[in-house]
C-alpha positions as CSV (number, residue, x, y, z in Angstrom):
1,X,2.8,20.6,-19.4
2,X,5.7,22.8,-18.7
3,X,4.7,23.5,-15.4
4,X,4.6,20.0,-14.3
5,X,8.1,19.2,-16.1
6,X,9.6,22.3,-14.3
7,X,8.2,20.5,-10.8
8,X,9.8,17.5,-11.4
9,X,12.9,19.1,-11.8
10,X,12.9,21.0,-8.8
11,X,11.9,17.6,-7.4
12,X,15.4,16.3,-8.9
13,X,17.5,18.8,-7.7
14,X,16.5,19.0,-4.1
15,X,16.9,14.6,-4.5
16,X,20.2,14.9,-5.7
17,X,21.5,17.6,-3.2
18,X,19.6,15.7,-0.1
19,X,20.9,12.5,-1.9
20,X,24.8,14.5,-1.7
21,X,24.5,15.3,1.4
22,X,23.6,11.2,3.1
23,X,26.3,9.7,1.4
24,X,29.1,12.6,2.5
25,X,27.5,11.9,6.3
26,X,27.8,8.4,6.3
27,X,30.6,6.6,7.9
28,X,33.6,6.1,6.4
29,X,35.5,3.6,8.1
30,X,33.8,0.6,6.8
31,X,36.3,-1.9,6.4
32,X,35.5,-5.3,5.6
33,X,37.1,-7.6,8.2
34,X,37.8,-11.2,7.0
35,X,39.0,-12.5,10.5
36,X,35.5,-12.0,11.7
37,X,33.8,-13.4,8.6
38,X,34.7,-17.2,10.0
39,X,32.1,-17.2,12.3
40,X,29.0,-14.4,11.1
41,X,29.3,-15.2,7.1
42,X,27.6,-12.2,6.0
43,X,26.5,-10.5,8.8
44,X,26.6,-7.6,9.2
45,X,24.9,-5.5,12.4
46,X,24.3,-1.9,12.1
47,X,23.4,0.9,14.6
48,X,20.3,2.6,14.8
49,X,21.8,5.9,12.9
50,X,23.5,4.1,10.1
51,X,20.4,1.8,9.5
52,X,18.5,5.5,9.2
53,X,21.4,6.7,7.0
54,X,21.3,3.2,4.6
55,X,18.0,3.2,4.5
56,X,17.2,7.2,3.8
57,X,19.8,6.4,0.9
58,X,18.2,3.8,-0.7
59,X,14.5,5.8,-0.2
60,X,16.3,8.4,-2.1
61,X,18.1,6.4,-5.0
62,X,14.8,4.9,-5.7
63,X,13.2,8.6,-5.9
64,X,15.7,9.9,-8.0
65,X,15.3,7.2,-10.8
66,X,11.9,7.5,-10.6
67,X,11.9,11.2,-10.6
68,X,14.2,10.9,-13.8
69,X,12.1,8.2,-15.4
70,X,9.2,10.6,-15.4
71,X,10.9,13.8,-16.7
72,X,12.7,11.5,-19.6
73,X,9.1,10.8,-20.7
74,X,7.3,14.0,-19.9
75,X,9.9,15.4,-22.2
């Protein structure tokens, strides 16, 4: 039983620092324009790196919690 809650800690760490390093990499000159919100309510069009970026950071949110939702019970 240790051995597995050891891995999933390793697991965490290497989630958090890979989950670190996304959001550092991610562009920060996001400003939210209300001129341009007249015509496009809402919409919002990405490029193809920052659509990788979002959605590698939500992948990696998700795999955190559930990484700490296991250890919290495992211990």
């Amino acid at each position: 039983m240790s051995d597995l809650v050891s891995i999933f800690t390793i697991t965490q760490v290497v989630i958090s620092i890979l989950l670190i390093i996304i959001v550092l990499i991610q562009n920060k000159n996001v400003t939210l324009n209300l001129s341009s919100m007249w015509w496009g309510m809402w919409e919002v069009t990405r490029r193809w790196r920052e659509k990788v970026l979002h959605n590698t950071t939500i992948v990696l949110w998700t795999l955190f919690i559930l990484n700490a939702l296991v250890l919290f019970i495992l211990r």
